[in-house]
C-alpha angles and dihedrals in degrees: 000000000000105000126150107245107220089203112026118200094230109047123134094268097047090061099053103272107135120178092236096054078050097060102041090053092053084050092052091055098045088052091056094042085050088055101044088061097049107049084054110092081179076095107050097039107097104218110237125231095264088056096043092054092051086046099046096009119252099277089062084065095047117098116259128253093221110094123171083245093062087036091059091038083053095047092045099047085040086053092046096046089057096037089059096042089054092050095044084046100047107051097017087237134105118266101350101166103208133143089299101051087047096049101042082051088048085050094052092046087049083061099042112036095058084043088059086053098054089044094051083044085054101053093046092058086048096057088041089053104053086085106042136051099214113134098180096054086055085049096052085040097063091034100060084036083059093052092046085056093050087054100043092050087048094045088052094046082053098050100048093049089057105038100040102054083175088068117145104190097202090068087043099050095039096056091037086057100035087051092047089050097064090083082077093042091046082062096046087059104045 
Protein backbone atom coordinates (compact mmCIF):
# COMPACT_ATOMS: atom_id res chain seq x y z
CA UNK A 1 0.00 0.00 0.00
CA UNK A 2 1.28 3.40 -0.71
CA UNK A 3 0.58 5.30 2.28
CA UNK A 4 2.70 8.42 3.67
CA UNK A 5 4.18 7.39 6.95
CA UNK A 6 3.93 10.42 9.32
CA UNK A 7 7.08 8.80 11.57
CA UNK A 8 9.10 6.79 9.72
CA UNK A 9 11.22 4.32 11.52
CA UNK A 10 14.35 5.32 9.68
CA UNK A 11 14.63 9.48 9.69
CA UNK A 12 17.65 11.24 10.47
CA UNK A 13 16.91 11.50 13.90
CA UNK A 14 15.88 7.82 14.44
CA UNK A 15 19.51 6.63 13.33
CA UNK A 16 21.47 8.63 15.57
CA UNK A 17 21.98 12.07 13.52
CA UNK A 18 21.36 14.81 15.90
CA UNK A 19 21.76 18.44 14.78
CA UNK A 20 24.16 19.11 17.42
CA UNK A 21 26.62 16.08 16.50
CA UNK A 22 26.09 17.89 12.91
CA UNK A 23 27.35 21.03 13.80
CA UNK A 24 30.12 20.15 15.71
CA UNK A 25 31.39 17.98 12.87
CA UNK A 26 31.13 20.89 10.33
CA UNK A 27 33.13 22.92 13.10
CA UNK A 28 35.55 20.51 13.33
CA UNK A 29 36.24 20.70 9.55
CA UNK A 30 36.30 24.30 9.22
CA UNK A 31 39.14 24.43 12.44
CA UNK A 32 41.43 22.14 10.58
CA UNK A 33 40.92 23.88 7.22
CA UNK A 34 41.68 27.15 9.20
CA UNK A 35 44.68 25.67 10.25
CA UNK A 36 45.86 24.18 7.16
CA UNK A 37 45.98 27.49 5.76
CA UNK A 38 47.47 28.79 8.00
CA UNK A 39 50.50 26.54 8.77
CA UNK A 40 51.38 26.99 4.51
CA UNK A 41 53.90 30.20 3.90
CA UNK A 42 53.52 29.01 0.24
CA UNK A 43 50.93 31.64 0.57
CA UNK A 44 52.38 34.19 1.84
CA UNK A 45 55.34 33.88 0.08
CA UNK A 46 55.06 36.68 -3.54
CA UNK A 47 56.76 34.77 -6.30
CA UNK A 48 59.63 36.85 -7.76
CA UNK A 49 60.15 37.60 -11.53
CA UNK A 50 62.54 34.80 -12.07
CA UNK A 51 60.07 32.62 -10.83
CA UNK A 52 57.21 34.16 -12.64
CA UNK A 53 59.07 33.78 -16.15
CA UNK A 54 59.85 29.90 -15.47
CA UNK A 55 56.48 29.66 -14.45
CA UNK A 56 54.66 31.78 -17.59
CA UNK A 57 57.88 32.04 -19.83
CA UNK A 58 59.50 35.18 -20.20
CA UNK A 59 57.09 36.80 -23.22
CA UNK A 60 53.93 36.57 -20.71
CA UNK A 61 56.02 39.37 -18.46
CA UNK A 62 56.76 41.46 -21.17
CA UNK A 63 54.19 44.91 -21.78
CA UNK A 64 51.97 44.60 -24.09
CA UNK A 65 51.95 46.34 -27.76
CA UNK A 66 48.23 47.06 -27.61
CA UNK A 67 47.62 50.84 -26.16
CA UNK A 68 44.16 52.53 -26.15
CA UNK A 69 45.84 54.88 -28.58
CA UNK A 70 46.46 52.12 -31.15
CA UNK A 71 42.86 50.56 -30.01
CA UNK A 72 41.03 53.95 -31.04
CA UNK A 73 43.50 54.39 -34.35
CA UNK A 74 42.33 50.77 -35.12
CA UNK A 75 38.24 51.58 -34.47
CA UNK A 76 38.45 55.09 -36.68
CA UNK A 77 40.22 53.88 -39.51
CA UNK A 78 37.86 50.61 -39.13
CA UNK A 79 34.72 53.20 -39.20
CA UNK A 80 36.17 55.13 -42.23
CA UNK A 81 36.98 52.31 -44.08
CA UNK A 82 33.16 51.19 -43.89
CA UNK A 83 31.80 54.45 -44.14
CA UNK A 84 33.58 54.84 -47.54
CA UNK A 85 32.83 51.43 -48.77
CA UNK A 86 29.22 52.06 -48.13
CA UNK A 87 29.34 55.32 -50.00
CA UNK A 88 31.40 53.91 -52.97
CA UNK A 89 28.46 50.53 -52.77
CA UNK A 90 25.48 52.32 -52.56
CA UNK A 91 25.54 55.07 -55.64
CA UNK A 92 28.24 53.46 -57.63
CA UNK A 93 29.95 56.44 -57.41
CA UNK A 94 32.86 57.62 -55.43
CA UNK A 95 32.23 59.26 -52.40
CA UNK A 96 28.48 59.76 -52.63
CA UNK A 97 27.64 60.67 -48.99
CA UNK A 98 24.15 59.53 -48.62
CA UNK A 99 22.08 57.83 -45.55
CA UNK A 100 24.72 54.64 -45.65
CA UNK A 101 27.52 56.18 -45.53
CA UNK A 102 25.98 58.32 -42.51
CA UNK A 103 24.83 55.73 -40.80
CA UNK A 104 27.74 53.28 -41.15
CA UNK A 105 29.96 56.68 -39.81
CA UNK A 106 27.07 57.16 -36.77
CA UNK A 107 27.68 53.21 -36.06
CA UNK A 108 31.28 53.53 -35.81
CA UNK A 109 30.98 56.72 -33.48
CA UNK A 110 28.10 54.43 -31.07
CA UNK A 111 31.36 51.87 -30.50
CA UNK A 112 34.03 54.48 -29.97
CA UNK A 113 32.89 57.18 -28.30
CA UNK A 114 31.69 55.10 -25.03
CA UNK A 115 34.83 53.34 -25.47
CA UNK A 116 36.52 56.59 -25.11
CA UNK A 117 34.40 57.00 -21.55
CA UNK A 118 35.47 53.75 -19.90
CA UNK A 119 38.85 54.36 -20.98
CA UNK A 120 38.92 58.07 -19.53
CA UNK A 121 37.24 56.42 -16.51
CA UNK A 122 40.30 53.99 -16.53
CA UNK A 123 42.89 56.22 -16.50
CA UNK A 124 41.35 58.31 -13.82
CA UNK A 125 41.21 55.28 -11.36
CA UNK A 126 44.92 54.66 -12.36
CA UNK A 127 46.13 58.02 -11.36
CA UNK A 128 43.92 57.77 -8.29
CA UNK A 129 45.47 54.50 -7.49
CA UNK A 130 49.23 55.26 -7.53
CA UNK A 131 48.80 56.33 -3.95
CA UNK A 132 46.56 53.86 -2.44
CA UNK A 133 46.41 49.91 -2.21
CA UNK A 134 42.65 49.44 -2.31
CA UNK A 135 41.59 46.74 -4.70
CA UNK A 136 37.95 46.99 -4.17
CA UNK A 137 37.71 50.91 -4.93
CA UNK A 138 39.49 50.03 -8.46
CA UNK A 139 36.69 47.16 -8.78
CA UNK A 140 33.84 49.32 -8.21
CA UNK A 141 35.72 51.83 -10.39
CA UNK A 142 35.73 49.72 -13.64
CA UNK A 143 32.70 48.43 -12.87
CA UNK A 144 30.66 51.63 -12.72
CA UNK A 145 32.96 52.77 -15.72
CA UNK A 146 31.56 49.79 -17.38
CA UNK A 147 28.00 50.80 -16.65
CA UNK A 148 28.64 54.26 -17.74
CA UNK A 149 29.73 52.73 -20.97
CA UNK A 150 26.29 50.35 -21.30
CA UNK A 151 24.23 53.65 -20.91
CA UNK A 152 26.23 55.91 -23.13
CA UNK A 153 26.14 53.36 -25.99
CA UNK A 154 22.24 53.05 -25.33
CA UNK A 155 21.72 56.88 -25.05
CA UNK A 156 23.65 57.26 -28.61
CA UNK A 157 21.59 54.26 -30.35
CA UNK A 158 18.59 56.32 -29.13
CA UNK A 159 19.59 59.35 -30.37
CA UNK A 160 20.37 58.52 -33.32
CA UNK A 161 17.13 56.66 -33.89
CA UNK A 162 15.37 59.67 -33.14
CA UNK A 163 17.49 62.54 -34.75
CA UNK A 164 18.50 60.82 -38.04
CA UNK A 165 14.93 59.73 -39.54
CA UNK A 166 17.18 58.59 -42.71
CA UNK A 167 18.62 55.92 -40.56
CA UNK A 168 19.58 52.11 -42.46
CA UNK A 169 20.23 50.17 -40.03
CA UNK A 170 22.51 47.42 -42.21
CA UNK A 171 25.33 50.13 -42.68
CA UNK A 172 24.75 51.07 -38.80
CA UNK A 173 24.97 47.37 -37.22
CA UNK A 174 27.66 46.28 -39.39
CA UNK A 175 30.18 49.21 -38.45
CA UNK A 176 29.08 49.15 -35.10
CA UNK A 177 30.09 45.35 -35.13
CA UNK A 178 32.96 45.48 -37.23
CA UNK A 179 34.31 48.55 -34.80
CA UNK A 180 33.52 46.71 -31.79
CA UNK A 181 35.36 43.76 -33.18
CA UNK A 182 38.93 45.43 -33.25
CA UNK A 183 39.36 44.69 -29.91
CA UNK A 184 40.03 41.14 -31.35
CA UNK A 185 41.86 42.30 -33.89
CA UNK A 186 43.76 44.61 -31.54
CA UNK A 187 44.87 40.97 -29.83
CA UNK A 188 45.69 39.26 -33.10
CA UNK A 189 48.23 41.99 -33.71
CA UNK A 190 50.05 42.30 -30.33
Amino acid sequence: MNCIDPKPSDSVKSRGFVPGVVQKAEIDKNANWDNELGDSEELTKPLTRAELEVILGSEALKPSKVSVKRLFVLQGLVTLLSCLAWAWSVKGKPFGLDSSAISSLLGGLIAIIPAGLFAMRAKLLATKAVGSNVAGSSVVGLVTGELIKIIATVAMFILVIVFYPELDWLPLLLTYVLALKCYLLAWFFK
